[in-house]
N, CA, C and O of each residue as an XYZ file, in Angstrom:
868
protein
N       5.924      5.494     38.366
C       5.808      5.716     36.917
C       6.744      4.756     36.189
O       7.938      4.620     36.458
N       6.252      4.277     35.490
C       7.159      3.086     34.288
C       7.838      4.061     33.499
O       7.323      5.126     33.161
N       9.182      3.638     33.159
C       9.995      4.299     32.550
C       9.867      3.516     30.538
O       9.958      2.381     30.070
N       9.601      5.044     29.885
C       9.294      4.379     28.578
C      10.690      4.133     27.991
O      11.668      4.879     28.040
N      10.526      2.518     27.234
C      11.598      2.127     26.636
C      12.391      2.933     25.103
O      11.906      3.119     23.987
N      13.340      3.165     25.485
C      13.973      4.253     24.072
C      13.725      3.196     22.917
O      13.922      1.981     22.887
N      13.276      3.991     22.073
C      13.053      3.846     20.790
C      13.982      3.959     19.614
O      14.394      5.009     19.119
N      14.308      2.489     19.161
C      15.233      2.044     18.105
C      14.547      3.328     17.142
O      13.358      3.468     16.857
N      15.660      4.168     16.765
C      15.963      4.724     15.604
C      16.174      4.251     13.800
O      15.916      4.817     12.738
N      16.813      2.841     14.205
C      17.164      2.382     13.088
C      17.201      0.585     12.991
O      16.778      0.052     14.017
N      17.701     -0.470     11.775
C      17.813     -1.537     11.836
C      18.860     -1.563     13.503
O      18.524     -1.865     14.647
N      20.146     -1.112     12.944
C      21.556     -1.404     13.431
C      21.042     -1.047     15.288
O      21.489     -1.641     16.269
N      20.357     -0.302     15.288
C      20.038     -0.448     16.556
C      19.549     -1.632     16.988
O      20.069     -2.456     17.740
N      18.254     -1.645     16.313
C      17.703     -3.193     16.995
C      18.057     -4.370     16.780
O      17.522     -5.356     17.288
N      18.990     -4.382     16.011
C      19.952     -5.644     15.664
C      21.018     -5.749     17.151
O      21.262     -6.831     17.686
N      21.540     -4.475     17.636
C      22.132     -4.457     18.753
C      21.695     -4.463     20.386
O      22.281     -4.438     21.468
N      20.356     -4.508     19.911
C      19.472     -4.835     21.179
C      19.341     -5.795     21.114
O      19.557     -6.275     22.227
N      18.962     -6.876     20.098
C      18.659     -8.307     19.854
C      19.647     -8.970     20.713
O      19.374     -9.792     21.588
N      21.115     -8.443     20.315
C      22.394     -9.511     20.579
C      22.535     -9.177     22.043
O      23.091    -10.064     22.691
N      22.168     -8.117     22.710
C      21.977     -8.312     24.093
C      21.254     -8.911     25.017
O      21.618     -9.146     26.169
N      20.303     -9.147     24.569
C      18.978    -10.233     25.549
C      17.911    -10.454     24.348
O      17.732    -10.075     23.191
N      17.262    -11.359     25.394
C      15.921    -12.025     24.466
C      15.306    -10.861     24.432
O      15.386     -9.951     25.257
N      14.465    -10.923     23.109
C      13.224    -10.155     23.222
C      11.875    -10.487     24.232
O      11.719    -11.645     24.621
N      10.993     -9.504     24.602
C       9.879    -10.184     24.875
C       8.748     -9.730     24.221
O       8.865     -9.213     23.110
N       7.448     -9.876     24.861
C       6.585     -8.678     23.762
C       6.237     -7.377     24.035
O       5.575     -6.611     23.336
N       6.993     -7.096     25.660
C       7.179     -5.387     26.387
C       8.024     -5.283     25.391
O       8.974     -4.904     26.077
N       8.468     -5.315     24.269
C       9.658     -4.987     23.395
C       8.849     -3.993     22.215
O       9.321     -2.946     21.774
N       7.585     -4.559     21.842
C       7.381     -4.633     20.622
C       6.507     -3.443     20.018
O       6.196     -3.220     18.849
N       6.125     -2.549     21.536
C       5.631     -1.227     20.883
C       6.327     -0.513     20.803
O       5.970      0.586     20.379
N       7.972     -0.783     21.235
C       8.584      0.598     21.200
C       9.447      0.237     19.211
O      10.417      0.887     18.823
N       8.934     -0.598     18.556
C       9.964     -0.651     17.402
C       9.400     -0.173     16.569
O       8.198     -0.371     16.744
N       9.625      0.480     15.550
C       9.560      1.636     14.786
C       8.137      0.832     13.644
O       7.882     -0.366     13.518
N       7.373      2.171     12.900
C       6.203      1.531     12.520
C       6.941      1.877     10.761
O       6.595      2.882     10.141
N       7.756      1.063     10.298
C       8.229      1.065      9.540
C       8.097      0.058      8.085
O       8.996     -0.122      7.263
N       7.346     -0.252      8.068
C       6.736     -1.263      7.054
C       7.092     -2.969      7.235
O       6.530     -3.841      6.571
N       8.219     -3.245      8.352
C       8.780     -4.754      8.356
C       7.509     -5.625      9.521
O       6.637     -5.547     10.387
N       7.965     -6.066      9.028
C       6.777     -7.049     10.385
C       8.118     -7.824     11.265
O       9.136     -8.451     10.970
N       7.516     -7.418     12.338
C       8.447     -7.685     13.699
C       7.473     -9.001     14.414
O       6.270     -9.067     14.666
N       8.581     -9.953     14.592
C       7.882    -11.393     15.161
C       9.406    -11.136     16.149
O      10.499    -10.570     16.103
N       8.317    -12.242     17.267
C       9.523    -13.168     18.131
C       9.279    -14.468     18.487
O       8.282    -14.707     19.169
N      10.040    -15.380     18.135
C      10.315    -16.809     18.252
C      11.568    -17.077     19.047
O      12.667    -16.774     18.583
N      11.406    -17.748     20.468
C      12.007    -17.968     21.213
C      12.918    -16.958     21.523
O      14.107    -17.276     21.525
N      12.515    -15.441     21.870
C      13.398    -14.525     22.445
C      13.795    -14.067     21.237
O      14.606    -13.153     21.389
N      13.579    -14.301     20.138
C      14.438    -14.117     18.842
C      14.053    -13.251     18.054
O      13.668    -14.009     17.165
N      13.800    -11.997     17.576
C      14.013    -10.988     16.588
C      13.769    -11.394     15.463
O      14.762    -11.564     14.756
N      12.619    -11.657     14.946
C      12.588    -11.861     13.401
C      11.736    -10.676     12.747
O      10.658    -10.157     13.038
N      12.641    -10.482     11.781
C      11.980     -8.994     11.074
C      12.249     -9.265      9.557
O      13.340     -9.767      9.288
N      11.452     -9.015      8.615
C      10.925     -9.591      7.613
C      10.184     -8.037      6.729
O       9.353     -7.227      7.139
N      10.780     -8.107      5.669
C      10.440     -6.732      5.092
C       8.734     -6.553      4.430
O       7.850     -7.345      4.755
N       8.586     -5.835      3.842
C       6.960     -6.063      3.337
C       7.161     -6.914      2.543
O       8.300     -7.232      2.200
N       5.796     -7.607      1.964
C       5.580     -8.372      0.801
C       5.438     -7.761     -0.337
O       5.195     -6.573     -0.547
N       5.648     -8.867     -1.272
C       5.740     -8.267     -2.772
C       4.325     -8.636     -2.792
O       3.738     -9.252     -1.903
N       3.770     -8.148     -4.027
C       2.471     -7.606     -4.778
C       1.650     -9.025     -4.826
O       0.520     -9.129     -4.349
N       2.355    -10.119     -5.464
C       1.805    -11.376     -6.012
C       1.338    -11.556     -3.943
O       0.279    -11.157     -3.458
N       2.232    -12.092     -3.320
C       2.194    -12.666     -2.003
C       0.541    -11.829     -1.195
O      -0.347    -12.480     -0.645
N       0.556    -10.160     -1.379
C      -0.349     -9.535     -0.901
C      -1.961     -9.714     -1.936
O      -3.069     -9.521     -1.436
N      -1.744    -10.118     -3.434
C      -2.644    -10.454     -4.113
C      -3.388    -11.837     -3.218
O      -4.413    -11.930     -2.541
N      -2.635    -12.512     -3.488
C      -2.972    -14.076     -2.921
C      -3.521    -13.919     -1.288
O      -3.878    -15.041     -0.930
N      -3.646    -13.257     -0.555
C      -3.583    -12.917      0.737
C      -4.924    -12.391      1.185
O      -5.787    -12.474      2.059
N      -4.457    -11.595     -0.334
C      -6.362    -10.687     -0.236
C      -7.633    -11.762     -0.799
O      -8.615    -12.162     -0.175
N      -7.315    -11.981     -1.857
C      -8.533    -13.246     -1.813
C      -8.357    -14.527     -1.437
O      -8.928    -15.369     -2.130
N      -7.531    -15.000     -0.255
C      -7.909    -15.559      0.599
C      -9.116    -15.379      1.724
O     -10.069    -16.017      2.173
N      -8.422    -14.026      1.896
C      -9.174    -13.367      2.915
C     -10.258    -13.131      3.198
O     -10.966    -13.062      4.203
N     -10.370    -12.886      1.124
C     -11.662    -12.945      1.568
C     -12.773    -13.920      1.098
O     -13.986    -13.741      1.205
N     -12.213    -14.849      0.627
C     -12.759    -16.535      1.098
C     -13.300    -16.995      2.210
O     -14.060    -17.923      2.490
N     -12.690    -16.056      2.857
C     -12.629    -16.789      4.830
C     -13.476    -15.990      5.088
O     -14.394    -16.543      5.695
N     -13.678    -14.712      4.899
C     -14.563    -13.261      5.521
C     -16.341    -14.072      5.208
O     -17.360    -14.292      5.862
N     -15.712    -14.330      3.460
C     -17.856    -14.708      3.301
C     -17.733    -15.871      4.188
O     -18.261    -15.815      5.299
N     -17.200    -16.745      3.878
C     -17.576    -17.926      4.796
C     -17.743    -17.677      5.924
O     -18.871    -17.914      6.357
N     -16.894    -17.201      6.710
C     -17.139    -16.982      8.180
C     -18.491    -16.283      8.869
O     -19.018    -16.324      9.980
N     -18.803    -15.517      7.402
C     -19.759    -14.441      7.484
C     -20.972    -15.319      7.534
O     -21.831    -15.166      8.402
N     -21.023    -15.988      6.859
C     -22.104    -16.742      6.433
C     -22.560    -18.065      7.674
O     -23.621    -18.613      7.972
N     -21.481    -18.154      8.032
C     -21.603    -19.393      8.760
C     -21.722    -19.175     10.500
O     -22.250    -19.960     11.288
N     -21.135    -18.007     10.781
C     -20.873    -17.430     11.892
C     -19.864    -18.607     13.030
O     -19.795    -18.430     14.246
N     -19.313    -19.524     12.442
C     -18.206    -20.250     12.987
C     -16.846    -20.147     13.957
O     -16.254    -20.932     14.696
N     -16.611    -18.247     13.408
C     -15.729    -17.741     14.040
C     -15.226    -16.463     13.644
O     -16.000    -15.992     12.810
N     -14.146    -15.599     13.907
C     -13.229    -14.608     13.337
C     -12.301    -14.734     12.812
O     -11.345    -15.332     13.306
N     -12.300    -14.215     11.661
C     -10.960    -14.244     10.995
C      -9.818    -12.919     10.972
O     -10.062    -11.788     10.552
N      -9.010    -13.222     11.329
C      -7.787    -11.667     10.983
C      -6.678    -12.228      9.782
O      -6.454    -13.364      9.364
N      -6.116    -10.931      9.444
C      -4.888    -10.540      8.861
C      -3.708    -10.132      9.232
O      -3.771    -10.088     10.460
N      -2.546     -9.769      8.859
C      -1.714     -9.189      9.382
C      -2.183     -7.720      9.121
O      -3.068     -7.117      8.514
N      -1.089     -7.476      9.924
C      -0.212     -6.836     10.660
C      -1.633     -7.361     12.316
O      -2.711     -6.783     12.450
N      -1.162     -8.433     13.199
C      -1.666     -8.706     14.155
C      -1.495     -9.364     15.036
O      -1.973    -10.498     15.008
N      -0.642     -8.857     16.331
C      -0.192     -9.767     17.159
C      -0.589    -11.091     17.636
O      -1.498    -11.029     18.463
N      -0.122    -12.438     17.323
C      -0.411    -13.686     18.358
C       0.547    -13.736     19.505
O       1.724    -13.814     19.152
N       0.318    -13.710     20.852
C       0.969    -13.863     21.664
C       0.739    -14.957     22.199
O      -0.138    -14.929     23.063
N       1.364    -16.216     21.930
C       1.770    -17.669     22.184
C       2.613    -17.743     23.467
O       3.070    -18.850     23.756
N       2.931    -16.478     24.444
C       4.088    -16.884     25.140
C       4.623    -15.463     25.475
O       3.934    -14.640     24.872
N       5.521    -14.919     26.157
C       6.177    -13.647     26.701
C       7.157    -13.320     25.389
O       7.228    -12.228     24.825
N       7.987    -14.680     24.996
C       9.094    -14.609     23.790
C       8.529    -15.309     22.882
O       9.272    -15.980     22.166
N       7.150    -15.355     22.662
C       6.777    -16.375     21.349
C       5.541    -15.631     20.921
O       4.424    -16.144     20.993
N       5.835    -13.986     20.316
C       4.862    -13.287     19.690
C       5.133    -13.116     18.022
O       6.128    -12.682     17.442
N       3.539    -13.752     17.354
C       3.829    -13.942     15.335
C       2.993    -12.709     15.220
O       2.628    -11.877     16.051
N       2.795    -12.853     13.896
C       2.207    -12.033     12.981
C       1.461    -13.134     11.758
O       1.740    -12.843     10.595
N       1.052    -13.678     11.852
C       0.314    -14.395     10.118
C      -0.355    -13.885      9.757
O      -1.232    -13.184     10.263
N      -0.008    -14.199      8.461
C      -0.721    -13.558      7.345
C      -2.411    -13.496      7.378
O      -3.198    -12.554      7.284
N      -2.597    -15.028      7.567
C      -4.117    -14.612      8.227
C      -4.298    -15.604      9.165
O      -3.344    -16.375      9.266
N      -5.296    -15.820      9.919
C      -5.608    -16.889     10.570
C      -6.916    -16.610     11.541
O      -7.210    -15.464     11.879
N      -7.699    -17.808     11.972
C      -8.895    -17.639     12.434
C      -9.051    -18.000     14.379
O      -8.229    -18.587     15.083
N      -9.724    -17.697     14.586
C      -9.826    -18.116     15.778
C     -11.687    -18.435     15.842
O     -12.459    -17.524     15.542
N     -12.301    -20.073     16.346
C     -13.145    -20.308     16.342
C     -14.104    -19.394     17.093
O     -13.716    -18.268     17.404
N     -15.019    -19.699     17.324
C     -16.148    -18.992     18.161
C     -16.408    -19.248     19.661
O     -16.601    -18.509     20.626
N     -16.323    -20.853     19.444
C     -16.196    -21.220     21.260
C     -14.717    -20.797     21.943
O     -14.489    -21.105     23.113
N     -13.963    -20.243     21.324
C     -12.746    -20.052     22.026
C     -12.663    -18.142     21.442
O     -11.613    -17.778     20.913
N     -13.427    -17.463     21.556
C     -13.215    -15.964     20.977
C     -12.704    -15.036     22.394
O     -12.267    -13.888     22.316
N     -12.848    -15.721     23.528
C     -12.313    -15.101     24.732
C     -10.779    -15.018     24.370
O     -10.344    -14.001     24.909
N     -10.148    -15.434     23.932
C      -8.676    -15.333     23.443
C      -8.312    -14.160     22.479
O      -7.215    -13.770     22.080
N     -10.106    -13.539     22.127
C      -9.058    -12.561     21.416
C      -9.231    -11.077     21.966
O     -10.369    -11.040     22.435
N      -8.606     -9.808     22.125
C      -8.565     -9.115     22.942
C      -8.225     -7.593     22.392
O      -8.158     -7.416     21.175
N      -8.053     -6.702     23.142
C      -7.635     -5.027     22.724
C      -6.717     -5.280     21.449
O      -6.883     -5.184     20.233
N      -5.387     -5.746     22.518
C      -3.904     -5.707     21.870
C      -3.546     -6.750     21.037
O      -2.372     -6.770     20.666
N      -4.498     -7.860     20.555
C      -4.214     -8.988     20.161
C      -4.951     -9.938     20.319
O      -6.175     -9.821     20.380
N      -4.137    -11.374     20.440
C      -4.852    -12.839     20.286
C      -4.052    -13.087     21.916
O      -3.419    -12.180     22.457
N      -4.164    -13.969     22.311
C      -3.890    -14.322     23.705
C      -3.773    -15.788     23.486
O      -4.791    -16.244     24.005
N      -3.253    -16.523     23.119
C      -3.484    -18.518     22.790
C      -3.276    -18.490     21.265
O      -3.484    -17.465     20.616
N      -2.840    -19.702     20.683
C      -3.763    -20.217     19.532
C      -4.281    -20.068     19.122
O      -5.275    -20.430     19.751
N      -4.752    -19.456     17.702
C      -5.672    -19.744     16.770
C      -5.789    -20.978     16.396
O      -4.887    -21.804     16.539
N      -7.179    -21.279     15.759
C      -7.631    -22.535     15.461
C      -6.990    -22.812     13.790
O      -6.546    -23.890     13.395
N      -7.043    -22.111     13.342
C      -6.376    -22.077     11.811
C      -5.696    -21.268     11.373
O      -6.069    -20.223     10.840
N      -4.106    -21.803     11.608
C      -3.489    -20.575     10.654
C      -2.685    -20.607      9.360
O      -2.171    -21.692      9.090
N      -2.397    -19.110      8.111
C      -2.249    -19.413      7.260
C      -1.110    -18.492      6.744
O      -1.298    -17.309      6.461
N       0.230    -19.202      6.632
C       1.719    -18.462      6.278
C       1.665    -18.149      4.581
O       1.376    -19.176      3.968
N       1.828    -17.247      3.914
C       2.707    -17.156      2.560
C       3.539    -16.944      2.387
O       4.105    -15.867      2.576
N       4.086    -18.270      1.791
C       5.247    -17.803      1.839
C       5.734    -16.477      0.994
O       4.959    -15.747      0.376
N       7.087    -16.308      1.076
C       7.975    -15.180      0.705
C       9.219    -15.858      0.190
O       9.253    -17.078      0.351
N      10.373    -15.215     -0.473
C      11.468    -15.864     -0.691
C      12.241    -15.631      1.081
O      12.947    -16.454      1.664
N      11.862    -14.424      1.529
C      12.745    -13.936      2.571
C      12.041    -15.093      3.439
O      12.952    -15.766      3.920
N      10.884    -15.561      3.805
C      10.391    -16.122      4.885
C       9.939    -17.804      4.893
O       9.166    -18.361      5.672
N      10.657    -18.354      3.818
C      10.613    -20.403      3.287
C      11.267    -20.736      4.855
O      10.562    -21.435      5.583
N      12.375    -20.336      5.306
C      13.226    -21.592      6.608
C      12.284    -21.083      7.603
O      11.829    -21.997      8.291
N      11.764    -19.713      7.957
C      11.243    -19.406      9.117
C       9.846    -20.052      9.149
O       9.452    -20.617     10.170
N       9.107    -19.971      8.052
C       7.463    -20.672      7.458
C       7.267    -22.157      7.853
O       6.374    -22.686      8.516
N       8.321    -22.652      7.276
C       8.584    -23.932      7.139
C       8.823    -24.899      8.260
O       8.269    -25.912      8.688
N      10.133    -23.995      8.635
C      10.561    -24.889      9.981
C      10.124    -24.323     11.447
O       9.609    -24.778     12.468
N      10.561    -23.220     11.030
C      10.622    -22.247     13.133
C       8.964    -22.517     12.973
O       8.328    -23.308     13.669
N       8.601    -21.965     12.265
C       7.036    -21.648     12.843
C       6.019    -22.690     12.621
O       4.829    -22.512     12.884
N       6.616    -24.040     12.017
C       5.597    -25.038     12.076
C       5.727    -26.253     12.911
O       5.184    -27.355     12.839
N       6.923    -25.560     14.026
C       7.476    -26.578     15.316
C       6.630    -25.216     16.032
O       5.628    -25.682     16.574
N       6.672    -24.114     16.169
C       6.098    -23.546     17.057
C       4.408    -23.525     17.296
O       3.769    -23.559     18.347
N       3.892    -23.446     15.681
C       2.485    -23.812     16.059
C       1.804    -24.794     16.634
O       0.733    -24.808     17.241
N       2.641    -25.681     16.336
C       2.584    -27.375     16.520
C       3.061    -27.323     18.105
O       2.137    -27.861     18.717
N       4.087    -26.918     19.054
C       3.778    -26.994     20.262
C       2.760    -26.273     20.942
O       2.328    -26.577     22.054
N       2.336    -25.180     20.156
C       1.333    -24.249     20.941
C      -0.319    -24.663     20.729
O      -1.319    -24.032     21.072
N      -0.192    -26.050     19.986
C      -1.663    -26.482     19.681
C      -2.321    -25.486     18.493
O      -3.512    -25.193     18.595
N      -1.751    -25.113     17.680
C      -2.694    -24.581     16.196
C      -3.514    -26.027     15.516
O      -2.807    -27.017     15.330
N      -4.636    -26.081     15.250
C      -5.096    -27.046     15.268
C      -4.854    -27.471     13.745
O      -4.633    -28.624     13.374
N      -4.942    -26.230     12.849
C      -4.681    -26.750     11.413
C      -3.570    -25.164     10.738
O      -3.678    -23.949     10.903
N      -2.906    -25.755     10.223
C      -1.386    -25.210      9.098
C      -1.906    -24.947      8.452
O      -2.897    -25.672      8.536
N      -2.084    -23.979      7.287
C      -1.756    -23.881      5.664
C      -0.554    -22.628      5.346
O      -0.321    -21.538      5.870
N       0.043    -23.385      4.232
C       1.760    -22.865      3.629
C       1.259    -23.093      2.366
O       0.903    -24.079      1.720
N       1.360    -21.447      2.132
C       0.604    -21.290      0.550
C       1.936    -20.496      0.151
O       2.569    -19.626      0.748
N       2.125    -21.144     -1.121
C       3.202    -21.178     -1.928
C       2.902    -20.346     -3.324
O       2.757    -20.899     -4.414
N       2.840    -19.069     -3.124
C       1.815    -18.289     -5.200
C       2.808    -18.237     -5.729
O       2.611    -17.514     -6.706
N       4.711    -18.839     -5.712
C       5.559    -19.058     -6.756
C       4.930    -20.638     -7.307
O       4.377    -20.719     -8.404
N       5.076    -21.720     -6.498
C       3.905    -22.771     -6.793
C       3.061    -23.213     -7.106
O       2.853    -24.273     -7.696
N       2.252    -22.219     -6.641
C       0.563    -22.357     -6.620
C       0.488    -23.970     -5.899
O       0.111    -25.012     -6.434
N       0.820    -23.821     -4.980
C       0.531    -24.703     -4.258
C      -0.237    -24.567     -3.365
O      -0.906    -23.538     -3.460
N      -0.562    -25.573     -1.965
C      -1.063    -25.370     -0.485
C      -0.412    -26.597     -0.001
O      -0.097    -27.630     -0.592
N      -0.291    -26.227      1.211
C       0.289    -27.888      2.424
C      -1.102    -27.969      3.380
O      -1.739    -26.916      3.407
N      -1.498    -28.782      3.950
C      -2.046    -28.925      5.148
C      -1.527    -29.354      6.096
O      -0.831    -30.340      5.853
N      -1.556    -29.036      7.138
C      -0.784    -29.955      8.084
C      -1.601    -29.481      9.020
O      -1.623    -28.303      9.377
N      -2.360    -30.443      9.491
C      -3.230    -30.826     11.021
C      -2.777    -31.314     12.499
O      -2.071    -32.314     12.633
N      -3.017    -30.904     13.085
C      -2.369    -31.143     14.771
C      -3.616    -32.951     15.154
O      -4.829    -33.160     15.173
N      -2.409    -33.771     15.371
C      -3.395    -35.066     15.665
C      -1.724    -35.313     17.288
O      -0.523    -35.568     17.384
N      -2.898    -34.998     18.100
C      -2.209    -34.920     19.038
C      -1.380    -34.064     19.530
O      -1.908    -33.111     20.102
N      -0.112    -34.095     19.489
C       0.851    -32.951     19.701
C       1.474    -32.495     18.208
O       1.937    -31.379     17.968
N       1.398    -33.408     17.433
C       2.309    -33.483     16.329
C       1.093    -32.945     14.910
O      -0.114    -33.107     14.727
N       2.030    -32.370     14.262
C       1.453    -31.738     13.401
C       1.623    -33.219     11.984
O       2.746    -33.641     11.708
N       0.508    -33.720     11.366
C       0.712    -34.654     10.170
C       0.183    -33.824      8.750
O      -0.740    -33.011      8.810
N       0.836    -34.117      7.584
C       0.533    -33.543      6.089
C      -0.852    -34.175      5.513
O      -0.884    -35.137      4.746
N      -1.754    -33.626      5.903
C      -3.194    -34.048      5.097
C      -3.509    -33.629      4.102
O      -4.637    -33.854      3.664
N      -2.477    -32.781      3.337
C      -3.467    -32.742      2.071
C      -2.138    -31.341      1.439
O      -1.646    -30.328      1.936
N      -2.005    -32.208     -0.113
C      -1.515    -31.009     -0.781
C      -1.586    -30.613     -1.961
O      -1.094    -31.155     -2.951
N      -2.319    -29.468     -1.896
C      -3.005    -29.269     -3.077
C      -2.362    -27.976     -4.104
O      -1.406    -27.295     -3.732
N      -2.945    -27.804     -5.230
C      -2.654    -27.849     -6.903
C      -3.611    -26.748     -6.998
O      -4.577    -26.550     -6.262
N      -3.127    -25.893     -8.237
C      -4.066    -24.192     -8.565
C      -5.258    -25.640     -8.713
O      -6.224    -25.528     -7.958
N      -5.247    -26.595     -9.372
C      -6.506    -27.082    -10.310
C      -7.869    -27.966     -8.985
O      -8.961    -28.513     -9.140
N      -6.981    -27.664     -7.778
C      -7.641    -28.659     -6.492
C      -8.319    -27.706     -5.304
O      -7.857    -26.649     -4.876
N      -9.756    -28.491     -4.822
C     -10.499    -28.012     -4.082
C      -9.892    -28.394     -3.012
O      -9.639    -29.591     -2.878
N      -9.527    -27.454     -2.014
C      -8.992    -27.047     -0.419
C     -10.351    -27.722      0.282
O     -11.476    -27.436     -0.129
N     -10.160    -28.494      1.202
C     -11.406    -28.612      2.202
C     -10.243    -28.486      3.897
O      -9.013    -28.528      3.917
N     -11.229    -28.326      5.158
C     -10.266    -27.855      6.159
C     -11.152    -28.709      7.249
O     -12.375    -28.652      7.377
N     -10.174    -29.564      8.049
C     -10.742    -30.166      9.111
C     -11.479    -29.521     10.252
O     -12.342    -29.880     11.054
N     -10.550    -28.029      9.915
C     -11.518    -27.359     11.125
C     -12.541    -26.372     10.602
O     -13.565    -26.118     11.237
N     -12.320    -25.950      9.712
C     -13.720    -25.117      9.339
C     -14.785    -26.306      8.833
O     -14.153    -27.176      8.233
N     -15.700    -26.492      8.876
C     -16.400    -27.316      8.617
C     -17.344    -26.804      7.318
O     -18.098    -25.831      7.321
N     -17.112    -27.651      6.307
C     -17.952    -26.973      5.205
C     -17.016    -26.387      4.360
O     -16.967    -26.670      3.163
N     -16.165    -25.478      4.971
C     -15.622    -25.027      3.852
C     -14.721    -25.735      2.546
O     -13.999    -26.711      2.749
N     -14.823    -25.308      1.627
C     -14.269    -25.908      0.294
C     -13.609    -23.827     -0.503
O     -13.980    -22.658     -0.398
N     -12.636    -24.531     -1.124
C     -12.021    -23.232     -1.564
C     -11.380    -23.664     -3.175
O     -10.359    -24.349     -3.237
N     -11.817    -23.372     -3.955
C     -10.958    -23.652     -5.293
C      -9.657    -22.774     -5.679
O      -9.583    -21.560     -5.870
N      -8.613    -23.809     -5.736
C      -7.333    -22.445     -5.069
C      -7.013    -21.666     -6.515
O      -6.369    -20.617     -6.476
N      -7.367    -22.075     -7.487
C      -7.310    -21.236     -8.940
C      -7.747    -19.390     -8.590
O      -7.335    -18.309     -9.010
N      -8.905    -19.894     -7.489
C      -9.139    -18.955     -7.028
C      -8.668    -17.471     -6.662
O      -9.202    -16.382     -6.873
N      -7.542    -17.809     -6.073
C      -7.092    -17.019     -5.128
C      -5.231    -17.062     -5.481
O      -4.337    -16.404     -4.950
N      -5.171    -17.916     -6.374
C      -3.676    -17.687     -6.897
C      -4.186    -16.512     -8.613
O      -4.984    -16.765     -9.516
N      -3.420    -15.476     -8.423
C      -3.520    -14.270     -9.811
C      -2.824    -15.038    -11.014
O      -1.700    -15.532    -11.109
N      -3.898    -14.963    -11.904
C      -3.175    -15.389    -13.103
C      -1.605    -14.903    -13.827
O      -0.934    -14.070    -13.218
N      -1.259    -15.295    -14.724
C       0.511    -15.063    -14.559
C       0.394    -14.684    -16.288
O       0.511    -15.355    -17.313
N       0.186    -13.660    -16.075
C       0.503    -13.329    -17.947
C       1.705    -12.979    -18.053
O       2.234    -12.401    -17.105
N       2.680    -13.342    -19.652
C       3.618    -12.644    -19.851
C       3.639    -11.262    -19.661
O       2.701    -10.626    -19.180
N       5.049    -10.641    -20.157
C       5.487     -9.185    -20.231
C       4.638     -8.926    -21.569
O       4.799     -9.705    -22.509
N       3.946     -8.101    -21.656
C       3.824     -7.269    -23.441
C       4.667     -6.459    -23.714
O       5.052     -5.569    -22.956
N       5.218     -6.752    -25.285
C       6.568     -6.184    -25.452
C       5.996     -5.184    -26.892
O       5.114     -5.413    -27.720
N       6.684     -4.340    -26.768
C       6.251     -3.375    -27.636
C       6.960     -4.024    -28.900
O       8.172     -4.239    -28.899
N       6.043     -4.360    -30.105
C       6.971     -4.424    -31.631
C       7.832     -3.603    -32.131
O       7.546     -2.425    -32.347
N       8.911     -4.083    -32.361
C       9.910     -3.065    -32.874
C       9.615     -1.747    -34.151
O       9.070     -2.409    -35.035
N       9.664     -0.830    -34.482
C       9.469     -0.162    -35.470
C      10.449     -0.442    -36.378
O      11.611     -0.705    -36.068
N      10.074     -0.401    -37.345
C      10.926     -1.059    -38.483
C      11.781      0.471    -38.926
O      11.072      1.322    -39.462
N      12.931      0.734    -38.756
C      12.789      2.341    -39.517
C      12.812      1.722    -41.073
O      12.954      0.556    -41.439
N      12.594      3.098    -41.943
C      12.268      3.167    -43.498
C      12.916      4.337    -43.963
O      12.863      5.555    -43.793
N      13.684      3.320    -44.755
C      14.567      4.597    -45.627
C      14.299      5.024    -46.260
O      14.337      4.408    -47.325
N      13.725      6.562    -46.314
C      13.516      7.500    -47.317
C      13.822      7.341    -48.727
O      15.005      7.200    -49.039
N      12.989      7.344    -49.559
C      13.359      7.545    -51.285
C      12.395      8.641    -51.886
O      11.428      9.270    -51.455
N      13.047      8.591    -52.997
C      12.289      9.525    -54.153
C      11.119      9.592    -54.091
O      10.758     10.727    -54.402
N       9.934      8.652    -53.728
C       8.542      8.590    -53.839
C       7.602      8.933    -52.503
O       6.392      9.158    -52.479
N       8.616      8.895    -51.328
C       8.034      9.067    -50.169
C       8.046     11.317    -50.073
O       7.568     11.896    -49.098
């Protein structure tokens, strides 16, 4: 009988499991279903709180950009988070979304993804720019992700970055006002006005003027 692993109670716990050994991904059902998204990059503990509203806006109609298309085209599957990629024993993500083609769908499984996805897609966060940026676009890039996108909804931006060889190169960076096209989905085009939420001011209530009572009122 396998002995079940005790279950972190709290942060301070699993912060104190971290500093004792690498993580692996036998780690990752016993951590609490607490709203953070739990990644590991190189043995490493990255935990990352929920997203704010704008980040989960932008996320959802991405999503579902990718859903008709995919739907339509039958090219491949697309997921969301909360969804394990297991790249490795110590190299398990979570992205926000990402696809996995059709000739390669044996990779995806019960508990997860098993390899690479063919396209994947980070938003950023304020909490998650060094990890987006750097850890995880040296990690996709050794694990063969064939195409990046780092969508920015403080920006309204997008990056591309395509795998040409081992190395990941910047093909394309686009503007709320610019059509997205993707080396690996074929066909697809995305107008990112789209899928970034418009940004209205605060409405502020007009002040009431008070009125001083007289003789006639």
């Amino acid at each position: 009988m396998v002995a079940a692993t005790k279950f972190p109670h709290s942060q301070e716990e699993i912060r104190e499991r971290a500093r004792r050994r690498p993580f692996t991904a036998a780690d990752l059902p016993a951590l609490p279903e607490d709203g953070h998204r739990y990644e590991i990059i190189g043995g490493q503990l990255i935990v990352s709180p929920s997203p704010n509203s704008r980040h989960q806006r932008v996320s959802f109609e991405l999503s579902g950009a990718l859903y008709v298309f995919l739907k339509q085209t039958g090219l491949g599957q697309g997921f969301s988070a909360p969804a394990d990629v297991h790249l490795s024993s110590t190299n398990v993500v979570q992205p926000d979304v990402f696809v996995v083609l059709r000739e390669r769908s044996d990779i995806v499984q019960e508990r997860g993804v098993f390899g690479a996805p063919d396209l994947v897609v980070e938003i950023l966060s304020p909490s998650s720019m060094e990890t987006d940026f750097l850890r995880k676009s040296r990690l996709y890039e050794q694990y063969g992700v064939r195409e990046y996108w780092i969508v920015n909804p403080e920006r309204e931006t997008v990056s591309v970055q395509t795998l040409d060889g081992d190395r990941f190169v910047l093909t394309g960076e686009y503007v709320r006002s610019d059509v997205l096209h993707s080396a690996v989905l074929e066909g697809f085009e995305l107008q990112l006005s789209t899928i970034f939420p418009e940004t209205k001011p605060e409405l502020t209530q007009p002040a009431i003027e008070e009125k001083t009572p007289t003789h006639d009122d």
